[in-house]
C-alpha angles and dihedrals in degrees: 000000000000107000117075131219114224115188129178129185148205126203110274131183124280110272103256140165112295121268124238102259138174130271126239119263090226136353132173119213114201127170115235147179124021104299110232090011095051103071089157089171126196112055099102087046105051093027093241113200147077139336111206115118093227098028130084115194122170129170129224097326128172116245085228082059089043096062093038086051093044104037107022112033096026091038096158110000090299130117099226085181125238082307082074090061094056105046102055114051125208122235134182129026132108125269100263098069081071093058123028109078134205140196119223129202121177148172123206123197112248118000101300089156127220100292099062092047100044089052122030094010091049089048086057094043084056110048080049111051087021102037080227115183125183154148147188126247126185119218148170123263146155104290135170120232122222103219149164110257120212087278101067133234114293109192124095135222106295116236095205116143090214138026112241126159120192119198111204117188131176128106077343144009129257126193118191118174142160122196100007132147127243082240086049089046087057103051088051084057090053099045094094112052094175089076096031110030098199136066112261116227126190113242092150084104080212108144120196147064115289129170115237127196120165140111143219152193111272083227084075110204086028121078117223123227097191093072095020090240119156130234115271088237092062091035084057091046088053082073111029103266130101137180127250129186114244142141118250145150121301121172116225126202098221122198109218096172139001123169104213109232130219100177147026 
């Protein structure tokens, strides 16, 4: 509860289908750490691993991080920061792909970087060694809609030279972005589920860049009086935007099939 989560993005390209990529020249799978009693965390999140422009190198994963590193946050050979993990949930699988975990150490033919091997060339890595099969499937669910209330929107134009977005989350959570687009803005909100609950989706029809500062309570619609943070809904109001309750549209990455490994 104490630690606090600071993330700060860039813009990334829109997560699309996967591009037909190369394979690796070599790669080596082991199995690695203690199963349920190993929960070494973070690597999906700092993207821990190598540097090397034609070496892949990634330590005691789980097969469930792998996927969310390869399909989710490397779609397509691009690098949708840490926003990418949240927005598309994962769905199917059995238990142990939380839990076994692998080390992965891989060679790639010419200079591809890390982007392109830790997306399309990991997919392939893994329908291969895992015998991993898989598909999205767009639904509707319980969402919130940014919109315009009766008073109207009260930000300008931002002036900002350059778009940046910071994510600030401890007893409450702190957004803080220049430049940024009412669809961007939407995606922040929804970067934390746990006070939400629901994905956030733009319907306010604004265009533009505008700068946001403002915070809120993690328990999202409460305030909390413990660290005097508003409710999200009254930190919203603050700039002319609110929160309804709707059903829309959300993408899942759904596991048909994974063969678990137990060797290279």
């Amino acid at each position: 509860m104490g630690k606090s989560i600071l993330l700060t993005f860039a813009a990334t390209a829109a997560l699309t289908a996967p591009l037909a990529a190369q394979r690796f020249e070599a790669a080596t799978v082991k199995p690695c750490g203690d199963g349920a009693d190993d929960r070494r965390t973070g690597e999906i999140l700092d993207g821990g691993g190598s540097a090397s422009p034609n070496r892949m190198d990634l330590g005691c994963w789980t097969v469930k991080d792998l996927i969310l590193s390869a399909y989710v946050r490397y779609a397509n050979g691009h690098d949708h920061s840490l926003l990418a993990l949240w927005s598309m949930p994962i769905e199917g699988g059995e238990d142990w792909i939380n839990y076994d975990r692998f080390t992965i150490d891989a060679k790639a033919g010419g200079a591809p970087g890390q982007e392109e091997m830790r997306g399309p060339m990991t997919q392939a890595l893994l329908e291969g060694r895992f015998r991993l099969k898989s598909h999205r499937e767009t639904r509707e669910v319980p969402v919130y809609e940014l919109r315009v209330p009766e008073g109207g929107f009260s930000l300008h134009p931002s002036k900002a030279a350059a778009a940046s977005e910071t994510v600030l989350s401890n007893r409450m959570i702190v957004v803080d972005a220049q430049a940024t687009s009412m669809n961007r803005l939407a995606w922040l909100l929804s970067l934390f589920p746990a006070g939400l609950g629901r994905p956030v989706i733009d319907k306010t029809g604004i265009l533009g860049l505008f700068d946001f500062q403002f915070a809120y309570s993690r328990e999202g619609f409460a305030p909390a009086s413990a660290s005097q943070a508003p409710s999200v809904q009254a930190a919203l109001q603050k700039v002319g935007l609110r929160l309804e309750p709707a059903i829309g549209p959300r993408e899942f990455l759904v596991i048909d099939s994974v063969k678990r490994l137990s060797s290279n």
